[in-house]
C-alpha positions, 0 to 999 in steps of 0.5 A: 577315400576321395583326393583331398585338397591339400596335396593339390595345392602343395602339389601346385605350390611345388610346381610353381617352384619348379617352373620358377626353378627351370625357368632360370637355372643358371640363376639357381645353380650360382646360388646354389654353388655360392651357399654351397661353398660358403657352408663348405667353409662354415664347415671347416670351423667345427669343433669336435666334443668327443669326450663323454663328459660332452654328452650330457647337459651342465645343467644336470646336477650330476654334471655340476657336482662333476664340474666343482670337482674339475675346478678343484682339482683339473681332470683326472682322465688317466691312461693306465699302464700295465705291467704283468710279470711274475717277478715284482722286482723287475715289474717295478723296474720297468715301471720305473724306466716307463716313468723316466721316459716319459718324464722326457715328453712333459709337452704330451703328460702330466700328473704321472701316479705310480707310486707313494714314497713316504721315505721323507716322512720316516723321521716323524714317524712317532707323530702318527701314533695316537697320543695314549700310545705316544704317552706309554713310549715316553713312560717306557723311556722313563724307565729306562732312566739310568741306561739314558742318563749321565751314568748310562755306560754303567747301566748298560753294563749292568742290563742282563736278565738277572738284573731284570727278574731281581727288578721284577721280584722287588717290584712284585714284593713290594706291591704284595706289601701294599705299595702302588707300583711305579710307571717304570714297574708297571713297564717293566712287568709288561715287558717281562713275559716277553724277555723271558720266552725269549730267553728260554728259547734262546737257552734252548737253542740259540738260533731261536733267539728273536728280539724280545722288545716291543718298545718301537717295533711299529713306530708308524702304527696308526695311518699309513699301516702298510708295513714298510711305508715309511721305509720304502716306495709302495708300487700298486700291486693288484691283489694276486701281485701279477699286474702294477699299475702306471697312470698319468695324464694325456695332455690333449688336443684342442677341438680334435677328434681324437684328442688324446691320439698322439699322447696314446701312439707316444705312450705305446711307443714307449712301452715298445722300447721298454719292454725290449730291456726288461724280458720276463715283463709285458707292458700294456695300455688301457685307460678311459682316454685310450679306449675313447682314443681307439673307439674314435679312430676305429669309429671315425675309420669305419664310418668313412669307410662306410660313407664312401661304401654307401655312396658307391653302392648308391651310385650303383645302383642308381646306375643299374635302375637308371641304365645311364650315367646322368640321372645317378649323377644328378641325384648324388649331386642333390645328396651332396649338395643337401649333407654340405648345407647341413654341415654348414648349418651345423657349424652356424647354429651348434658350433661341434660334433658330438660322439652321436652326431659325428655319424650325422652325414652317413644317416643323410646318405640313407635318408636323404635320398629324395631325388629317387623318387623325383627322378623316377616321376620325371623319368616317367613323364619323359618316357611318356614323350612329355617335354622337359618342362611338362616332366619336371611339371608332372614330378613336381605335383605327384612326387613334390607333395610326398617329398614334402610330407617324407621329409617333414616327417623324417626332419620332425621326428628327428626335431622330437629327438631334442626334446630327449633330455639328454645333450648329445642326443638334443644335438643330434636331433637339430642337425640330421633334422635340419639335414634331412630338410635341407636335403630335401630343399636340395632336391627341389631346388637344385635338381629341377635345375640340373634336369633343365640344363641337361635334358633341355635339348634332349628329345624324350625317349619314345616322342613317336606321337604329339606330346601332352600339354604342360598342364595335362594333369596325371595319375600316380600311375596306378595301374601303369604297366599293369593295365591301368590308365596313366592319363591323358595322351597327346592333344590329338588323343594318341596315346604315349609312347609306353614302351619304355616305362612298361620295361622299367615297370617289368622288374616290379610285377612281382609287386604286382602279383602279390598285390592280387592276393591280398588274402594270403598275403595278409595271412602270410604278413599276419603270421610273420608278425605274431612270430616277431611278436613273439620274439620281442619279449626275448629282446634284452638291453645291454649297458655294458659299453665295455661290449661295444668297444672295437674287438680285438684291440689291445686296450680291450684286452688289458682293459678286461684283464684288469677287471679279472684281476681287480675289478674296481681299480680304475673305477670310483666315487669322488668326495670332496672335503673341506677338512682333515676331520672331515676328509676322514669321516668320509672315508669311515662312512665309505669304508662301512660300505660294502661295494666299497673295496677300497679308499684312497686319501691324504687327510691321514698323512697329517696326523691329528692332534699335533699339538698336543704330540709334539712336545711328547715327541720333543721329551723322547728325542731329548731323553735319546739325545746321548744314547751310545751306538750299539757297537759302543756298548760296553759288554753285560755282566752276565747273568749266573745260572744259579741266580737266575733259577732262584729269582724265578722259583721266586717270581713265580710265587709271587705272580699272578700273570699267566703269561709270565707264569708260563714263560717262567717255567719254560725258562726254568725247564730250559735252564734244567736241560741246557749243558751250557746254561751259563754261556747261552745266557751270556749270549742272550745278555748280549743280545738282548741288550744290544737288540734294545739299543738298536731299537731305542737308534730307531725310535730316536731316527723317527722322533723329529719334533716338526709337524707334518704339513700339506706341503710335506705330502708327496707332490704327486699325490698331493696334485691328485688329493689336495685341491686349489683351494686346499680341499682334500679328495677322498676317493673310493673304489669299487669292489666290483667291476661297474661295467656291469650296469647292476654293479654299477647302480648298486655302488652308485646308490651305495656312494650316493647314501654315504656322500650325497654330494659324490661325483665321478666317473660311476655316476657320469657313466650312469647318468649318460646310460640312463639318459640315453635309454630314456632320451631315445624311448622318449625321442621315438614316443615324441617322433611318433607323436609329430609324425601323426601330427603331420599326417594328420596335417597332411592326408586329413583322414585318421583311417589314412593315417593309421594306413601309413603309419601300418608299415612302420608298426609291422616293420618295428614288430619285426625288428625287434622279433627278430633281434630277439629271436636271433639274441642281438640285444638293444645296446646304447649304440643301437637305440638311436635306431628307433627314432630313425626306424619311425622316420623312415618307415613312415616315409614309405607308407607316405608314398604309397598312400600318395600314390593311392590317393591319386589312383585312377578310380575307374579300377581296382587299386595297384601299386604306381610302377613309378611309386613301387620303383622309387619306394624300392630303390630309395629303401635300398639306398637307405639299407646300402647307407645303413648297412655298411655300417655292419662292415665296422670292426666297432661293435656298438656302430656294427650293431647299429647299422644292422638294427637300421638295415633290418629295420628299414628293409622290414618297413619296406616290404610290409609297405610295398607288399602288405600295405597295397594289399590292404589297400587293394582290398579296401578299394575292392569293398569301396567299388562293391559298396558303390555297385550296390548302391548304383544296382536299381531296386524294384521300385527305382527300376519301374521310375522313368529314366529321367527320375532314375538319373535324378536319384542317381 
């Protein structure tokens, strides 16, 4: 594998760049501070889109059914307070006083839900019953013509149960004659078995008596049938009745990170004071808003945490390679300098940061490290005694050109990102791209700079004999400290000062040493790998985003008490219905599905077919007009006895309904065992006819003849389920919890097929799972595929390709063998990893091969001191940056950093151990091909020596 031409002239297109740099560095530094300042400022106008709504693209069909359900009816995004007790009176008690308090703070809510009170509608209650029903009351008032007419007292007087078994007997008589019965007949034989089982239980024992008349008992059947909704406020109860629900919404800040942080802090301060007055009672905070408003600070907190970490830990270890300040101070400068550009750059071509891409400047302080690998060339070259410009020289075209291709690689795989689809990913792509890029640009700018100004005075360590000329050409370093040539010396032919590169080199003979035994090294790889492989087929994928959640916080917590209570509360499919009738067909269809656990809508708080009702229910208020209060009544006559006993003897002759039969002979035999038959039937007069007046008070206080409108609908529900442009909003709940992924798929398909215009958070959560997983399997296909590409472009050998790109297969085989043995799943948080994974381990493989490509040919291959060096402390410094992210207390950015780590440091020892022992190996079989075919055979051996030469 011969040197190719193409990283000969990139190398001396870098140092023509570097000696126009170091020959005006002042001139480079004010450019450089000017653009730095002006990306600074840049910077400061970018917006934060942290909403997951903001993830996915508005061109997605599930995004624009979400955005017509948005302009309809405005955000639904509720923060959720819960109250837990075990008194229902005090839990709604304390909701109550959270709804007075935070009516005092309209600047930080809306659009507070936490009750339905249809008090209001009481007195038309009559309406929702549907019209047949309606017809039998007007007909039973019918009647009842003579207790509501002009002689009404008399009638009153005269109502007892004799007086209704003789109705009964005449009517019954009169049908067995062969005439049809009239409707206040037929109402009064229906009523009857109804009287009579109550008398006979009032004649057996008096406290038995129960009101016999069925007139107006549910005056409200039909929609809403909750018992008592017309009568008192409904709170929302789970089903075991341990938690009632609160919402509202947070009003948010505009372009802030956490925009929902000062409504959630005023929320939890109010749950403080109001849980203080009412013991017995613990109140609690969940909600979308709320856990993205935790997931954000905790985030945004252990992020820069985990900034500032990684820059300590790289500044340290920079100064333990380095043993002086200034070259860790240099090379943090470039990293800086590069992640502010790309902020600037971020501001100018996208505008915000995402959820993903708001971590962007903590993958940059792993990745775009390129000054390592220049610095510890350059520290080479001056250790060798070279002068400042001969060193910069030198670390331009050996580490220029595998800068170049590391951070085109990386930037490319990071552009293939954008080809995902899926929007947070997209942005992602284009700015750590760009930011990989330009911190690379940093480096080959600024700190070639930075090395002429501060070095340009400065002897070179070991400067004993004559230094080499500028354009004295170098080797990678393969063999240096090891025996292998460097290159040329001074002009006079003294070799360089070595000594200070040997001490540098020493801690790496370990590499070394491993790197002359390439057979059980490879074995020993070869198994570590079959293992990992193993291993993958243990690795699982977990949706759930409610696991990557920050522990411990207490929004967790409420929220997962709510999934064991009620599964579905707060997750749901949203319909939107252009009519009544339409609004209740969808919600037939989704009541007819079995993921299904409940439906909530308005559409039935306007009762149908009110046209055809109202002048019914105008004919019943008019016949109630005169009705006499119950205690105006004036007192029965009383039922005899005696009378009694023959009317039933008489009834039961003529009746052919068993229910009456029956109650007939249990009055009869309760008559027959009372002492007191005559004052319990007295009682029982009385009773019952005041029991029907109060029934009759009832059904004339809900017979107002108006009809119910959308404008009569309670403004907090109808804020919530009547749209702008009067649609009305059906929403159906889950009957599981949908964090988990399968229940949520299913009730998502299930929702789809009854509404195929359904929207909502179920299917925004779905669509943004599925688009993540995908859109980073995808990105890591599409950075692999621009990866080969671009070593294609750049060593002009596939076998060369296949060798660099050797670290990075072995490195993600482990990875993942690893997660899997160990059970750390791949989880939303921790697949962006992949793609970074790819563009990193491909970078070591890179150098390594850059460093091969240049090795002195005269000896058998070994890993460059300067190459192994730099690889090793840039890796590190790419753990350090990845792996303090293990430090967050948020789960999904502690997964993530320990897929990175573990990935990059994997990469990097398969390509500092395992790739220069394939590459020593093959370098053994190229010498012994070549020694072959130099040794003479019999026949080249008995030519002259001039001939032999020829051949040769």
């Amino acid at each position: 594998m011969s040197s190719q031409s193409r990283p000969d002239s990139l190398g001396r297109i870098i140092a023509g760049l570097t000696a126009g740099v170091a020959g005006r560095p002042r001139v480079v530094l004010a450019l450089v501070l000017c653009l730095t300042v002006l990306s600074a400022v840049a910077a400061a106008s970018l917006d934060f889109h942290t909403q997951r709504n903001d993830l996915l693209g508005p061109d997605r069909p599930c995004q624009k059914r979400w955005q017509k359900y948005l302009d309809a009816f405005g955000d639904d995004d509720d923060m959720i307070v819960v109250a837990e007790g075990s008194d229902p009176a005090a839990m709604r008690a304390a909701l109550d006083a959270v709804a007075e308090r935070v009516s005092r703070r309209p600047d930080l809510f809306d659009r507070v839900f936490y009750r339905i009170d249809l008090r209001h509608l009481r007195d038309r209650a009559l309406l929702y019953l549907p019209p047949e029903e309606l017809r039998a009351v007007a007909a039973r008032l019918d009647a009842m013509g003579p207790l509501l007419g002009p002689v009404g007292v008399v009638a009153w007087r005269m109502l007892s149960l004799q007086s209704l078994l003789g109705d009964a007997v005449r009517a019954l008589a009169a049908e067995e004659g062969g005439r049809e019965l009239t409707t206040a007949e037929r109402s009064l034989l229906a009523q009857l078995p109804s009287v009579v089982s109550a008398a006979a239980a009032a004649v057996g024992d008096p406290d038995r008596y129960h009101n016999p008349w069925t007139l107006t008992s549910s005056p409200a059947a039909g929609r809403p049938r909750s018992e008592g909704a017309f009568t008192t406020a409904q709170y929302f109860f789970t089903p075991d009745g341990s938690l009632a629900l609160f919402t509202c919404r947070p009003k948010k800040a505009a372009a802030s990170f956490t925009p929902a942080r000062e409504a959630s802090a005023a929320m939890r301060a109010i749950l403080a004071d109001v849980v203080k007055c009412h013991p017995g009672v613990t109140l609690g905070l969940t909600g979308l808003p709320v856990l993205e408003t935790d997931e954000m600070e905790l985030s945004d907190a252990d992020s820069t945490r985990a900034a500032w970490l990684a820059l300590v830990g790289v500044a340290g270890l920079y100064f333990v390679v380095y043993r002086k300040p200034r070259y860790p101070l240099l090379t943090l400068a470039t990293l800086v300098v590069g992640t502010v550009w790309a902020l600037g750059w971020a501001a100018l071509t996208v505008g915000h940061l995402n959820i993903l891409s708001a971590a962007f400047a903590v993958m940059l302080i792993g990745l775009g490290d390129y000054g390592v690998l220049w610095v510890a060339r350059y520290d080479e070259a001056r250790g060798r005694g070279q002068p400042v410009s001969a060193a910069l020289r030198l670390a331009a075209v050996n580490a220029g050109p595998s800068i170049v291709t590391a951070a085109a690689t990386t930037g490319l795989a990071f552009f293939a990102v954008m080809l995902a689809d899926f929007k947070a990913v997209a942005e992602l792509g284009w700015i750590a791209g760009c930011g990989i890029l330009l911190c690379a640009a940093s480096c080959l700018l600024l700190l070639p700079a930075l090395l002429s100004l501060v070095d340009g005075r400065t002897a070179p360590a070991g400067a004993a004999g004559r230094t080499a000329p500028a354009g004295a050409a170098v080797g990678s370093g393969g063999g240096v400290g090891t025996g292998g040539g460097v290159g040329t010396g001074g002009g006079d032919g003294n070799p360089p000062q070595v000594l200070r590169l040997a001490a540098v080199a020493r801690p790496l003979g370990w590499l070394a040493a491993l790197a002359d035994r390439p057979p059980p090294v490879l074995g020993i790889g070869a198994v570590l790998v079959a293992v990992g492989f193993a291993g993958v087929f243990r690795l699982s994928y977990d949706h759930n985003l409610l696991n990557l959640q920050p522990r411990g916080r207490d929004s967790v917590a409420w929220e997962r008490k709510l999934i064991e209570r009620a599964a579905g509360a707060t997750w749901d499919a949203l319909s939107i219905a252009r009519s009544r009738e339409e609004a209740l067909a969808l919600r037939a269809r989704y009541e007819a599905v079995p993921e299904v656990g409940k439906v909530v809508e308005v559409a039935s708080l306007l009762p149908d077919e009110q046209d055809r009702k109202l002048p019914v229910v105008r004919s019943i208020q008019a016949r109630l007009a005169g009705l006499p209060l119950p205690a105006e009544l004036p007192p029965p006559v009383g039922s005899d006895p005696a009378a009694v006993r023959d009317l039933l003897t008489r009834l039961a002759r003529l009746s052919r309904d068993s229910a009456l039969t029956q109650s007939l002979a249990s009055l009869a035999q309760a008559l027959d065992s009372s002492p007191d038959a005559a004052d319990r039937l007295r009682g029982f007069d009385r009773r019952m006819a005041s029991d029907l007046a109060e029934e009759l008070h009832r059904l004339k206080a809900v017979s107002r003849p108006v009809a119910v409108t959308v404008d009569d609908v309670p403004g907090e529900l109808r804020e919530r389920y009547v749209g702008a442009g009067g649609e009305f909003l059906v929403r159906a709940f889950a009957r599981d919890s949908l964090w988990d992924y399968d229940a949520l798929r299913r009730f998502t398909a299930a929702a789809a097929a009854a509404d195929p215009e359904a929207t909502g958070k179920a299917f925004r959560t779905l669509e943004g799972l599925r688009q993540m997983k995908h859109g980073f399997e995808r990105a890591a296909a599409y950075a692999l595929l621009a990866i080969v590409l671009v070593l294609l472009l750049d060593l002009r050998h596939f076998g060369e390709v296949l060798l660099a790109l050797f670290p990075l297969a072995v490195g993600v085989v482990l990875t993942l063998g690893v997660m899997g043995w160990c059970g750390v799943p791949l989880n939303p948080a921790n697949m962006i990893a992949l793609p970074l994974i790819i563009g990193v381990g491909v970078d070591n493989g890179v150098h390594v091969l850059h460093d091969f490509r240049g090795r002195n040919r005269r000896r058998v291959y070994r890993l460059g001191a300067a190459t192994g060096r730099g690889v090793l402390v840039a890796g590190l410094t790419t753990v350090l940056g990845f792996g303090t992210l293990m430090t967050a207390r948020h789960t999904g950015l502690a997964s993530l950093g320990l897929a990175l780590a573990l990935g990059v440091t994997l990469c990097m020892a398969a390509a500092l151990v395992l790739l220069p022992a394939v590459l020593r190996l093959l370098d053994r079989r190229r010498r012994g091909r070549e020694r072959a075919w130099r040794r003479p055979s019999p026949v080249v051996g008995s030519l002259p020596q001039r001939s032999v030469a020829r051949v040769a």
